[in-house]
N, C-alpha and C positions, 0 to 999 in steps of 0.2 A: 373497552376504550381502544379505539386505535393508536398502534404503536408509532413514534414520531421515528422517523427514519430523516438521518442527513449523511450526507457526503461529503467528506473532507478530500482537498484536494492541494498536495502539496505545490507550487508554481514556481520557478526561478528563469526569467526571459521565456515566456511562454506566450506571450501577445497575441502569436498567430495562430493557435488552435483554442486559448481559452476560451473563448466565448461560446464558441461552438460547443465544447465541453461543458461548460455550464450550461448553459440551456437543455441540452440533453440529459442531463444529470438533475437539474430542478423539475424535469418531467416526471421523473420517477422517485421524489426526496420531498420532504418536506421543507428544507434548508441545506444548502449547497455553503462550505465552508471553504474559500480560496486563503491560503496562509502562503502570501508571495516572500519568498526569501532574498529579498533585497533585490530583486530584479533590474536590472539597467534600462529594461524597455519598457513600456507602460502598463505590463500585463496586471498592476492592482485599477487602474482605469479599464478597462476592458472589461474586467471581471465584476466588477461594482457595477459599472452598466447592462450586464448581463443577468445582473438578480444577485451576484454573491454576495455572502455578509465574509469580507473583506478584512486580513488581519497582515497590517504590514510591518516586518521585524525590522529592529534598526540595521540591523547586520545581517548579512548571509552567515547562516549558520547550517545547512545544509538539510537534506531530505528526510534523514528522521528527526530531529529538530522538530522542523514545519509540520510534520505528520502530528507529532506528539500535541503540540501547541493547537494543532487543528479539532485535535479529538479533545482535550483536556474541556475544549471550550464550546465542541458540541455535548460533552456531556454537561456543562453546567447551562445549556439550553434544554436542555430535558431529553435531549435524544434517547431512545428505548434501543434503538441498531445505530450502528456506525460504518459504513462501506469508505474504506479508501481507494481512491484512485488515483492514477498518476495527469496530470496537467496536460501532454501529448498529443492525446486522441489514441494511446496505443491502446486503451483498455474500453470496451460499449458500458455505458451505464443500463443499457437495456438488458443487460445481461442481471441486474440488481436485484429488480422481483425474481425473478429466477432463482437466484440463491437465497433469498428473503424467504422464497417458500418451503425449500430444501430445507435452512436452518431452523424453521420451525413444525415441519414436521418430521424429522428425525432428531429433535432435540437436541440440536447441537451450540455449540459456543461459540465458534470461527467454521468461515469458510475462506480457500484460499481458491482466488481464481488461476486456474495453472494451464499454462501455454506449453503448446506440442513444440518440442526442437526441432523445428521444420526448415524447407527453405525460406521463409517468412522472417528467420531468424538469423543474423548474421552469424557465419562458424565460427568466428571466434567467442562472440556474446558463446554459441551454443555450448563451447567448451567450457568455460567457466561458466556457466548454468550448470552443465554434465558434472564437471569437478565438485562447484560447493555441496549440489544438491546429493552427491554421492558421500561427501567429509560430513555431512549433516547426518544421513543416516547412519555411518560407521560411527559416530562418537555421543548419538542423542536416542539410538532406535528407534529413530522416527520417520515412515514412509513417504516421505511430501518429492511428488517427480521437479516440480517447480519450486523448488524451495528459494525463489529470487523472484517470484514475482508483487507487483505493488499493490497488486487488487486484493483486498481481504474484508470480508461480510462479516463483524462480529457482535454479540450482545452488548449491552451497557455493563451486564454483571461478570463479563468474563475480561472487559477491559481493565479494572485492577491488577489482573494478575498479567495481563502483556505486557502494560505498560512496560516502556524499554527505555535505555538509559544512551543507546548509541545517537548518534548525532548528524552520522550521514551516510552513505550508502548500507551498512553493516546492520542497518535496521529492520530489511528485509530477512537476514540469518538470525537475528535477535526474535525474530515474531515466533519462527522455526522453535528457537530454545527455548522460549517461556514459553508454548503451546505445551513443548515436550515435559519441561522440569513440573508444569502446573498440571498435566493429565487431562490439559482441555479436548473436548469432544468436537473434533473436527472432520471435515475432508475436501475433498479438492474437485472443483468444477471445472469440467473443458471449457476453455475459453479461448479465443481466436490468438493469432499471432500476428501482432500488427507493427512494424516500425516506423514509425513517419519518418523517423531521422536516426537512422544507424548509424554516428556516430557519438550519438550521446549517450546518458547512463552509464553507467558500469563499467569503467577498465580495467586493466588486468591490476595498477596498482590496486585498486579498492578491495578487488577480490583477491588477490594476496591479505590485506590486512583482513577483508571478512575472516578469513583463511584461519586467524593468528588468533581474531578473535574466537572464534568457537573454539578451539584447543584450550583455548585462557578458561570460557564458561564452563569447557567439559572437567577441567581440574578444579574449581573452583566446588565449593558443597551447598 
């Protein structure tokens, strides 16, 4: 039987790339999942008319939020895989079979799509990429060079134990810790480095509290 694959994709003011993103993303999915987080702009109209099956929160509640509510609700559509992607255009869905194929035949649970710290990547993003993904391995021994990225390929059986409790940017280091704490069978696919809009994503406050949280998980048992 073939395995249902969908894509969850989390959206907050994304109007101008969504569409584009979905239709590229329903070429390689079976069901494409947009979970707009209160958007101001129209980006749940866009996205509905581009194929998404459309989940709009009363409240902005942020990026793992949406993520979570996206997957909770591809899996009660039956999805076998679940690929997240981010809403931007920073991440190719065509890169999907690609690691659809890797994940099954090296029997693995997660893949995470991990971007080169290039000139692609703005220096300060790169620094705080450099830093988390360094405080990740010293406190989790766990190798991941991109431990901040939003692209991740993983089974429906291995998404119980990810599932994450953070709520907004800290979700991508959350993925990191329960891969680690759970012994899931992972690894990391070069994937492009794209910003459409360098100034969004990630500031340093975020990654400071990323920071605070994984210290809190590393003590915790």
């Amino acid at each position: 039987m073939k395995e249902k694959i969908v894509v969850v994709i989390p959206a907050y003011n994304e109007a101008k790339y969504i569409e584009k993103v979905v239709k590229r993303a329903k070429a390689v999915a079976d069901e494409v999942v947009v979970v707009d987080d209160r958007s101001k702009d129209n980006t749940e109209a866009v996205a509905r008319k581009a194929g998404a099956i459309v989940v709009r929160l009363l409240a902005n509640m942020g990026a793992g939020f949406s993520t979570r509510i996206g997957c909770d609700l591809a899996l009660k559509r039956g999805a076998d895989i679940i690929a997240t992607i981010d809403a931007d255009g920073q991440h190719e869905p065509e890169d999907i079979p690609k690691m659809l194929s890797i994940l099954k035949k090296e029997d693995l649970d997660i893949i995470f799509g991990s971007r080169q710290r290039d000139k692609n990547m703005p220096i300060i993003k790169r620094i705080g990429n450099w830093g988390l993904s360094t405080l990740t391995k010293m406190l989790f021994n766990i190798n991941i060079n991109d431990s901040q990225t939003g692209f991740h390929v993983f089974t429906k059986k291995a998404y119980p134990r990810l599932r994450w409790d953070s709520s907004r940017y800290g979700v991508v280091s959350e993925f990191v810790v329960k891969v680690a704490k759970s012994n899931l069978r992972f690894i990391e696919v070069p994937i492009k480095t794209i910003y459409t809009d360098k100034k969004t994503g990630m500031n340093k406050k975020d990654a400071l509290k990323s920071a605070v949280k994984m210290v809190k998980w590393r003590l915790e048992k």
